[in-house]
N, C-alpha and C positions, 0 to 999 in steps of 0.2 A: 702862252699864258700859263704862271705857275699859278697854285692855289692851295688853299690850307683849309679844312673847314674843323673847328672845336666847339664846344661845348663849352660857357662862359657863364655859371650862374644857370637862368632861365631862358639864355640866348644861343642861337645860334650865329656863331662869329663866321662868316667868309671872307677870307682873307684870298684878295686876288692880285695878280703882281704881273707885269709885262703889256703887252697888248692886248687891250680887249675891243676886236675890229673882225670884220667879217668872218675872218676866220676862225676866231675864237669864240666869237658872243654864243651861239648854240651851246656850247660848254658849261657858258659863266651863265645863262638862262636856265640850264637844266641841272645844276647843281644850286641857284635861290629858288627857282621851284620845288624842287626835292624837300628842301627843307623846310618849305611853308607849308608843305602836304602834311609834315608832320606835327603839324600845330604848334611852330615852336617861333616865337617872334626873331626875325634876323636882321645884324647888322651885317653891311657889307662893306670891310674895310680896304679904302684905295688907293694908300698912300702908296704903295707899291706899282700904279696903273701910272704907265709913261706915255701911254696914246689910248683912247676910246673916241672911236667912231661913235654913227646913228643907230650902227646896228646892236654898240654894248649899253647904250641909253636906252633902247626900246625892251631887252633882255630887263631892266633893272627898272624901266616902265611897268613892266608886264609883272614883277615880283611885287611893286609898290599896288597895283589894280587884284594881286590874289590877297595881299595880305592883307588889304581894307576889306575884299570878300569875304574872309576867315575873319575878319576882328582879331588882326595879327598886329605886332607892331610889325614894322621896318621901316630901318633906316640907315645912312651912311656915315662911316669915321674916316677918317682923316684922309680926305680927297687930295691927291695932286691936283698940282697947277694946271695943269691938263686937262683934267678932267673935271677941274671947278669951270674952264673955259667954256667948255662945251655945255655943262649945265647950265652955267650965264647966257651962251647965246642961245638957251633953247627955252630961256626962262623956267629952267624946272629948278632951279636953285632955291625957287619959292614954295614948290609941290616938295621938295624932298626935305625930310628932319636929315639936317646934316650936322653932326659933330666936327668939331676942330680936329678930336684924338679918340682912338679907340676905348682909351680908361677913360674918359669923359662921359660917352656915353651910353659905359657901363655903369656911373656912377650914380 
């Protein structure tokens, strides 16, 4: 899993790109927690995410349950196919603020 994290305005952008599956989620968990610690609302952009397992939806569970604790925003831009799949069958398509595009919902 590659990954980019910026500074966007009032946000913090993470941009993650390849697999986010067992092996990776620890990663992509400890990099949107980091950022929520800092009190800074995050989106997490996925258009680059080609496969996520249960373990990169519980990582991005667990950022969605700190940032409602902090009174943070988060939310996701521009999901693959993929990974719109997995949020459909787990019905969190409905728990998550998902944008179409990253400048959307920075706009």
């Amino acid at each position: 899993m590659d990954h980019e994290v910026r500074n966007e305005g009032m946000f913090a952008v993470l941009v993650l790109k390849g697999n986010v599956d067992m092996a990776h989620s620890p990663q992509a968990r400890k990099l949107i927690l980091s950022q929520l610690e800092r009190d800074r609302p995050v989106l997490v952009e996925l258009s680059g995410v080609i496969y996520m397992d249960s373990s990169g939806v519980a990582s991005l569970v667990e950022g969605l349950q700190l940032a409602k604790k902090r009174e943070l925003g988060f939310a996701l831009a521009g999901p693959s196919q993929p990974v719109m799949n997995v949020l459909r069958l787990a019905c969190l398509d409905r728990v998550f603020t998902i944008h179409s595009t990253l400048e959307e919902a920075l706009a």
